[in-house]
Each structure stands twice: as structure tokens, then as C-alpha cells.
Backbone as CSV, one residue per row, in Angstrom:
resi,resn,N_x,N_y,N_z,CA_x,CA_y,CA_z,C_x,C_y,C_z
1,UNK,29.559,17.838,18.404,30.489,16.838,17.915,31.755,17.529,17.405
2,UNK,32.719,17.199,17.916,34.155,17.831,17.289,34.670,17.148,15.913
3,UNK,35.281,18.215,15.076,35.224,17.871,13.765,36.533,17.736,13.578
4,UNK,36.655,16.422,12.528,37.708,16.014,12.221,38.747,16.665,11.903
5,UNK,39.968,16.097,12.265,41.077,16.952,11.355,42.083,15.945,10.800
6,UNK,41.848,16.803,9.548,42.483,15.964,7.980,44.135,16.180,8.270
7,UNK,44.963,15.978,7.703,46.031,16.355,7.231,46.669,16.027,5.925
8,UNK,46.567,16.276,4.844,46.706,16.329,3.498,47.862,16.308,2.983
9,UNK,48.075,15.969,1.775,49.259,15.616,1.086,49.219,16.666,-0.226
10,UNK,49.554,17.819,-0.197,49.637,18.880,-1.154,50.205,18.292,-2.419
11,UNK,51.775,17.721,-2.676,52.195,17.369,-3.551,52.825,15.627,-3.217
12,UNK,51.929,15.203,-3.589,52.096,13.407,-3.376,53.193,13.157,-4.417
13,UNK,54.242,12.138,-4.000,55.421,11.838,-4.975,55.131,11.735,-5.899
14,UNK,54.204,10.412,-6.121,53.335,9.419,-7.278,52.299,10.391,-7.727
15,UNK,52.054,11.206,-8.152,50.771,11.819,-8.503,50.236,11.276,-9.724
16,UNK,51.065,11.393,-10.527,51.217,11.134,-11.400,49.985,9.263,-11.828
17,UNK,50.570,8.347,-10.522,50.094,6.937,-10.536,48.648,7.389,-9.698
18,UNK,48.647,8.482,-9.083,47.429,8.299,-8.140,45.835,8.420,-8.845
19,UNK,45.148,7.863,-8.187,43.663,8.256,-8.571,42.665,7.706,-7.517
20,UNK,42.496,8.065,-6.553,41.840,7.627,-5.319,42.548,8.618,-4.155
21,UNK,41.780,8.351,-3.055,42.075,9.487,-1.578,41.433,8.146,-0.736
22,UNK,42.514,7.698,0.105,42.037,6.883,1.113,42.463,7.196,2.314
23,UNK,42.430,7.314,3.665,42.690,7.817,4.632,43.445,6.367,5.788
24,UNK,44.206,7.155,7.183,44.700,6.093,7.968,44.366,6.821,9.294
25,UNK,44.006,6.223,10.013,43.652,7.031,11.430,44.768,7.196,12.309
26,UNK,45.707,8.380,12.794,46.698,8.651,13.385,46.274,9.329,14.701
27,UNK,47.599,9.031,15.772,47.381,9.486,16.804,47.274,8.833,18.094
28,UNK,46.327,9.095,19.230,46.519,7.832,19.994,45.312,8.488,20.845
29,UNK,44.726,7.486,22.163,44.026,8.279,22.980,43.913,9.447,23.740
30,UNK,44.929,9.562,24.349,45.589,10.567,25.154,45.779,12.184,24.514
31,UNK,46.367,11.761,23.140,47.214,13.240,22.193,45.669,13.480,21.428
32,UNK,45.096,12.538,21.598,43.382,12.420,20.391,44.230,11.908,18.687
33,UNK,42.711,11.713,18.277,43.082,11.293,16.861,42.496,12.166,15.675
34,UNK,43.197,11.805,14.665,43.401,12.830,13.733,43.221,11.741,12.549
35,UNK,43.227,12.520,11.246,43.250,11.315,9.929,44.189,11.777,9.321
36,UNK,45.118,11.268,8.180,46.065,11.108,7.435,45.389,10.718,5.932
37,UNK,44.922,11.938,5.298,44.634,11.465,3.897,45.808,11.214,2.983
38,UNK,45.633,10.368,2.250,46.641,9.719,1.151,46.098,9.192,0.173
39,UNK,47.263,9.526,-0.899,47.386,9.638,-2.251,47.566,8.256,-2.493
40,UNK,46.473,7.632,-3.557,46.520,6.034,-3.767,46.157,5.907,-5.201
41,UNK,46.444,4.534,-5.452,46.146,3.831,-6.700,45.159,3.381,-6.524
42,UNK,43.857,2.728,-7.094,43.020,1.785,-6.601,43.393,0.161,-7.461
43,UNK,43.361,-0.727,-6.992,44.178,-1.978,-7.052,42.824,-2.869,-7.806
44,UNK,42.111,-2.509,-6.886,40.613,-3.442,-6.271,39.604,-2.780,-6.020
45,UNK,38.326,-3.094,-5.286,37.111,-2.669,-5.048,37.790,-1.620,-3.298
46,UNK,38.519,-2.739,-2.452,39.158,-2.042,-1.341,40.752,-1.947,-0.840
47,UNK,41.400,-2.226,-2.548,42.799,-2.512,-2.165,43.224,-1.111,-3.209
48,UNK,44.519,-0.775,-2.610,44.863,0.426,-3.078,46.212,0.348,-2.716
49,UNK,47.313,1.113,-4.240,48.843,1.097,-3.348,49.257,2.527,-3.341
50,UNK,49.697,3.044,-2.124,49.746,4.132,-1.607,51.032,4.728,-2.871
51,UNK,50.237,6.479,-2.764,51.231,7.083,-3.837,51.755,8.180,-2.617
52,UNK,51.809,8.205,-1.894,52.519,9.168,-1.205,53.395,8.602,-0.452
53,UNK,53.875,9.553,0.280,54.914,9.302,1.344,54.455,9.586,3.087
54,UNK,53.845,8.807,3.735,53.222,9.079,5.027,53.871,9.881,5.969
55,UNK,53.641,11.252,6.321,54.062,12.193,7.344,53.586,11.528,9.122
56,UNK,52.089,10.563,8.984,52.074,10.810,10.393,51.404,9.455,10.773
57,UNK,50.988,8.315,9.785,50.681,7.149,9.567,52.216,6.210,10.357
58,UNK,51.967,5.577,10.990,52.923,4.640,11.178,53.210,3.066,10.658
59,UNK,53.997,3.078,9.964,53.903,1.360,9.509,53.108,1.114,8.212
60,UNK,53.926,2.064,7.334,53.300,1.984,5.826,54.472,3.296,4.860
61,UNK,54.224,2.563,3.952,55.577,3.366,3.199,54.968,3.649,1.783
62,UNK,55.391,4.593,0.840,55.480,4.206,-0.021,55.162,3.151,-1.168
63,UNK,54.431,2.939,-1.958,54.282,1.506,-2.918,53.853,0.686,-2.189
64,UNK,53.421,0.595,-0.551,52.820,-0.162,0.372,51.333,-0.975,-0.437
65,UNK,50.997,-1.961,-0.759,49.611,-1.963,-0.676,48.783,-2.587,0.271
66,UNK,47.647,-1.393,0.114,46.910,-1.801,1.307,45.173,-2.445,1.507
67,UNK,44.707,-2.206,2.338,43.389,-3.066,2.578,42.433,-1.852,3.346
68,UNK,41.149,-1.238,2.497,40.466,-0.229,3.319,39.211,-0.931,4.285
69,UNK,38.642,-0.485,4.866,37.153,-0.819,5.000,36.386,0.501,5.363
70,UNK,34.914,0.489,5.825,33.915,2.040,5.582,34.044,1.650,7.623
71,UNK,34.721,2.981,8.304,34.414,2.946,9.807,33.224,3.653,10.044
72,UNK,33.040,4.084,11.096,31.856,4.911,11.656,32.318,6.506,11.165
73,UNK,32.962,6.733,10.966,33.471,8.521,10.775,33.843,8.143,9.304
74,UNK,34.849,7.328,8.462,35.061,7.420,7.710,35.118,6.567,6.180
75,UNK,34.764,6.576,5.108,34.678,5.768,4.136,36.398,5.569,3.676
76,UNK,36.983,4.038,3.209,38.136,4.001,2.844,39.109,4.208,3.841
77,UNK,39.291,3.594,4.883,39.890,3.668,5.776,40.944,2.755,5.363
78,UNK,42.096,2.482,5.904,43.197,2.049,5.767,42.986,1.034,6.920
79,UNK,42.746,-0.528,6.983,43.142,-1.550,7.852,43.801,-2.580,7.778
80,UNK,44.811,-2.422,6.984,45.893,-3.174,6.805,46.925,-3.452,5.614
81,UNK,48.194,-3.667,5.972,49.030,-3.699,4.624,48.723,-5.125,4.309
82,UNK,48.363,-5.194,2.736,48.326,-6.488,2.435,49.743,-7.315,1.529
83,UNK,50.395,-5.974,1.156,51.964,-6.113,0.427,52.820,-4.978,0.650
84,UNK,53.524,-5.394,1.758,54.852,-4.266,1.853,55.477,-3.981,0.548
85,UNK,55.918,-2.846,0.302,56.508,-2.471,-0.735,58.412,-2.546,-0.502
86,UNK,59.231,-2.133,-1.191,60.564,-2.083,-0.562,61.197,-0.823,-0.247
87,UNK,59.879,-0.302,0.233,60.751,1.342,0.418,60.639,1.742,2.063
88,UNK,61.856,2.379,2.225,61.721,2.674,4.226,61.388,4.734,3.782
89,UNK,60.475,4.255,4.952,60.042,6.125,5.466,60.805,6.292,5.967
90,UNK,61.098,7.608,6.324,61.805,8.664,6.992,60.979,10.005,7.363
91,UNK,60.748,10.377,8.365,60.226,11.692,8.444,61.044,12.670,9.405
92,UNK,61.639,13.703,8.403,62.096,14.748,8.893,62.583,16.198,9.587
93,UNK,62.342,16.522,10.682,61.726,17.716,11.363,62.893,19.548,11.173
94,UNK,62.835,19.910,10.346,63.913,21.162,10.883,63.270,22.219,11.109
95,UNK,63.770,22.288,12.330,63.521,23.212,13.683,63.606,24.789,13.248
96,UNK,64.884,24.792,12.836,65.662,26.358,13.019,65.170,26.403,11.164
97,UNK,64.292,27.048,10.558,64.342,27.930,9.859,64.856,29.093,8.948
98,UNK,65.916,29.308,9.783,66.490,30.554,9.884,67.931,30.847,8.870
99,UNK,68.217,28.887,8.818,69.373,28.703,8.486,68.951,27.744,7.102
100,UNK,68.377,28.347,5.642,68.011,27.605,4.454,69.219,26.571,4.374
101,UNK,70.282,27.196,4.486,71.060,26.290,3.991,71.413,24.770,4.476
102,UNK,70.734,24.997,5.813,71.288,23.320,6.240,69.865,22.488,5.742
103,UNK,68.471,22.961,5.541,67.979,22.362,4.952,67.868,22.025,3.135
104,UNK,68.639,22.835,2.593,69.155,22.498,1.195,70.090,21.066,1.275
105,UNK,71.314,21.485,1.997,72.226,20.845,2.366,71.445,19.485,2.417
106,UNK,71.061,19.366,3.418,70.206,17.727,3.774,69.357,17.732,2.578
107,UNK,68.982,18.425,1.311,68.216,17.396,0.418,69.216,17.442,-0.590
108,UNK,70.053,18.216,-0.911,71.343,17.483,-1.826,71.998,16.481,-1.526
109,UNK,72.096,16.152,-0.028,72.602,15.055,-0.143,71.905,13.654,0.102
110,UNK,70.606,13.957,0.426,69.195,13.217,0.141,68.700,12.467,-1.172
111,UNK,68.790,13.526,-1.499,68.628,13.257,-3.245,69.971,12.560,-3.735
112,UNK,71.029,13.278,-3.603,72.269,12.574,-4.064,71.844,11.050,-3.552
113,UNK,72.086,10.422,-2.541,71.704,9.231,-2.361,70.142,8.480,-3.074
114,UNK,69.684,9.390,-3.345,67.939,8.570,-4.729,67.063,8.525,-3.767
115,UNK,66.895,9.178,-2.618,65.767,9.398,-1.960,64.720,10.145,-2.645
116,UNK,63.765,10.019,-2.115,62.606,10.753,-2.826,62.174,11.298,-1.941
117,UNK,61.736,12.768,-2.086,61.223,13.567,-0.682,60.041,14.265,-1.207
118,UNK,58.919,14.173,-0.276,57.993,15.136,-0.312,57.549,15.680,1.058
119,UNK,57.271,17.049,0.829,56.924,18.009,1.989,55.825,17.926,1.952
120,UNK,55.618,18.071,3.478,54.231,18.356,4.180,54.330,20.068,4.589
121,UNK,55.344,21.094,4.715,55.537,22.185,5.295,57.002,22.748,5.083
122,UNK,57.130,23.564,5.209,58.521,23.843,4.934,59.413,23.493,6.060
123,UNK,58.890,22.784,7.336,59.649,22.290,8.619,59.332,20.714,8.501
124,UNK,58.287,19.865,8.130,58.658,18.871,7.860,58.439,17.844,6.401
125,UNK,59.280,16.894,6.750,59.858,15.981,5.343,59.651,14.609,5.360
126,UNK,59.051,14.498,3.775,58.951,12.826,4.475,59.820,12.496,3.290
127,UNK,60.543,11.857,3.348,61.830,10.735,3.140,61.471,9.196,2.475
128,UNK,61.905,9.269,1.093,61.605,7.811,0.709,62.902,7.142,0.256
129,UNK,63.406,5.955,0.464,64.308,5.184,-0.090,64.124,3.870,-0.043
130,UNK,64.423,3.016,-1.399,63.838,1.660,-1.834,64.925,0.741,-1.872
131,UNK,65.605,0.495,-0.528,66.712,0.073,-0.455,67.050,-0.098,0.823
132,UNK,67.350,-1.675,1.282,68.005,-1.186,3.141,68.912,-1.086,2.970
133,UNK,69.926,-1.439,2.332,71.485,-0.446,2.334,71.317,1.495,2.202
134,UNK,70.479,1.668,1.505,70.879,2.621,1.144,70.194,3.366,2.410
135,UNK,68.698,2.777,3.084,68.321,3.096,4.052,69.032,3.522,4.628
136,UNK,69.729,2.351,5.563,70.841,2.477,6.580,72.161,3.845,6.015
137,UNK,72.384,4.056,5.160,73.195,5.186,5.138,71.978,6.434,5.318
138,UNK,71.061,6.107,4.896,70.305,7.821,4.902,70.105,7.952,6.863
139,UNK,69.774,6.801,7.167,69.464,6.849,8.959,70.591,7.000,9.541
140,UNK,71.907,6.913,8.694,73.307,7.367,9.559,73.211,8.602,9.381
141,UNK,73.030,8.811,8.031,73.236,10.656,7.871,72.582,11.270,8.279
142,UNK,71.242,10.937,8.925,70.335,11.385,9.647,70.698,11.992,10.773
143,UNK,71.028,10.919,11.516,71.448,10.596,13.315,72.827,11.575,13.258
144,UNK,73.607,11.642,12.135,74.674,12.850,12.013,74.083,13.965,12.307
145,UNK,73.362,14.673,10.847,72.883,15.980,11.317,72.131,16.117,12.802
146,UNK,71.532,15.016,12.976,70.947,15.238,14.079,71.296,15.602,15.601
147,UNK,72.855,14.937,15.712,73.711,15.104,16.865,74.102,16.598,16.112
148,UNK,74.234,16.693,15.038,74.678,18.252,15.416,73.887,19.568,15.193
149,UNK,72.470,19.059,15.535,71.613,19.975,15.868,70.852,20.367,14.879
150,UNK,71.226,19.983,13.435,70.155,20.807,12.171,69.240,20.155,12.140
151,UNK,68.745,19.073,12.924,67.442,18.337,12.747,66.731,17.113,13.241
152,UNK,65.821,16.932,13.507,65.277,15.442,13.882,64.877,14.634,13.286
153,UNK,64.904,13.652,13.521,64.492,12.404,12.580,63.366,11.337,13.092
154,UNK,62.621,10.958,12.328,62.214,9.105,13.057,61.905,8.395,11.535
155,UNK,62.230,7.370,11.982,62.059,6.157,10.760,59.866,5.775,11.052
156,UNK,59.809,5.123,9.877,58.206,5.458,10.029,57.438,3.835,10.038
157,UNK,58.655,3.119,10.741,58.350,1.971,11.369,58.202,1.961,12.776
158,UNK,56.893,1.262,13.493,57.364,0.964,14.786,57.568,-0.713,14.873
159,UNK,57.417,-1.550,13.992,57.471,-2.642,14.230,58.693,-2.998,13.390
């Protein structure tokens, strides 16, 4: 039997609010699947509002709350948002290493705008902001650096 693989949240934004580990199943058939542990509140017996910032979960943010149930592989599974929260993901990829400064650069002016960021690695970023205005400027400044090469982006909606 091939054994799972976790991917963990070292320093969760909310730590502070968290007290629970509930998981979301990421991935797809083809690439295989993987789990996404996350940093939660517990609400309820199976409701919980997420204290992290999702690196690889799609369609859950921040302050999201959600709905678990027990699958065949895993207890506390994540099957559904039961209250969107008002915050948009962002997850951030920089490539080149080499050059600290353009990734400083992008969290001064990250932060300058009241984003909240937590790392998964020193190459990627997950991106919080509780605001669609302010969204929409962080996904411009995004799609900027991005045409000019210091980095990739995706928003952590598909719907």
C-alpha cells in the first residue's frame, strides 16, 4: 500500500486561534493525490474555521468555515465550506532564488498593502487579503511581477 503524503503547515497565520489539525484531499487522478493538513479552530463536533492559509487546497481561504467527515484513509476530512470567510488566497511561486531581493521586495509591498503571508518553503507563499478591492490590487501586482519574470502566481479559487 503506498503511503500517504502530508503536506504541513510549519507556521500557520492563526496559531495563535488554532487547536485542531483537519486535513483536505489535493490533487487529481492523473498527478495522484496527496493531503493538505491544516491549522483549525474547532467550531463543533465536525465544523472547524480554518487558521491557515491553504498552499494546495483549492476553494477555501482563510477564516473559511468548514464541514469534516471520517473517509476511508482519513479522520477529519474537509467536505465542504459551510461559511466563506472574506479573505482571497493567493499562492505564490519564486523561481530564481538567487535574487533575495525581489522576494523581499514582493513582501514589502505585500505587507504594505495588509496581506498576510505564510510560507510553506522559501520558494513558495501563500497570500492572504480580506478585501476584494484590495484583492484586485494584490492580483495586479502580482500579474506585474509576473510579466517581468520574478514570479508566478494563482489565485486559490477555481470557482
Amino acid at each position: 500500500m503506498k503511503e500517504l503524503e502530508i503536506k504541513v503547515h510549519l507556521n500557520p497565520i492563526w496559531r495563535d486561534k488554532a487547536d485542531f489539525i483537519i486535513r483536505a484531499k489535493c490533487g487529481d487522478v492523473n498527478q495522484g493525490y496527496f493531503w493538505e493538513q491544516l491549522w483549525a479552530r474547532q467550531l463543533g463536533e465536525n465544523r472547524f474555521m480554518l487558521c491557515c492559509i491553504p498552499f494546495f487546497a483549492y476553494d477555501l481561504s482563510l477564516g473559511d468555515e468548514v464541514e469534516t467527515t471520517t473517509g476511508q484513509e482519513m479522520e477529519y476530512v474537509i467536505s465542504r465550506v459551510v461559511k466563506r470567510s472574506c479573505h482571497y488566497t493567493f499562492r505564490v511561486w519564486f523561481e530564481n532564488l538567487d535574487n533575495a531581493e525581489i522576494r523581499n521586495k514582493a513582501f514589502e509591498v505585500l505587507k504594505g498593502l495588509g496581506c498576510l503571508i505564510e510560507c510553506h518553503s522559501d520558494k513558495l507563499v501563500g497570500v492572504s487579503i480580506d478585501s476584494e478591492t484590495l484583492a484586485q490590487q494584490v492580483s495586479g501586482y502580482l500579474l506585474e511581477r509576473e510579466n517581468a519574470g520574478d514570479l508566478s502566481y494563482e489565485t486559490g479559487r477555481t470557482k
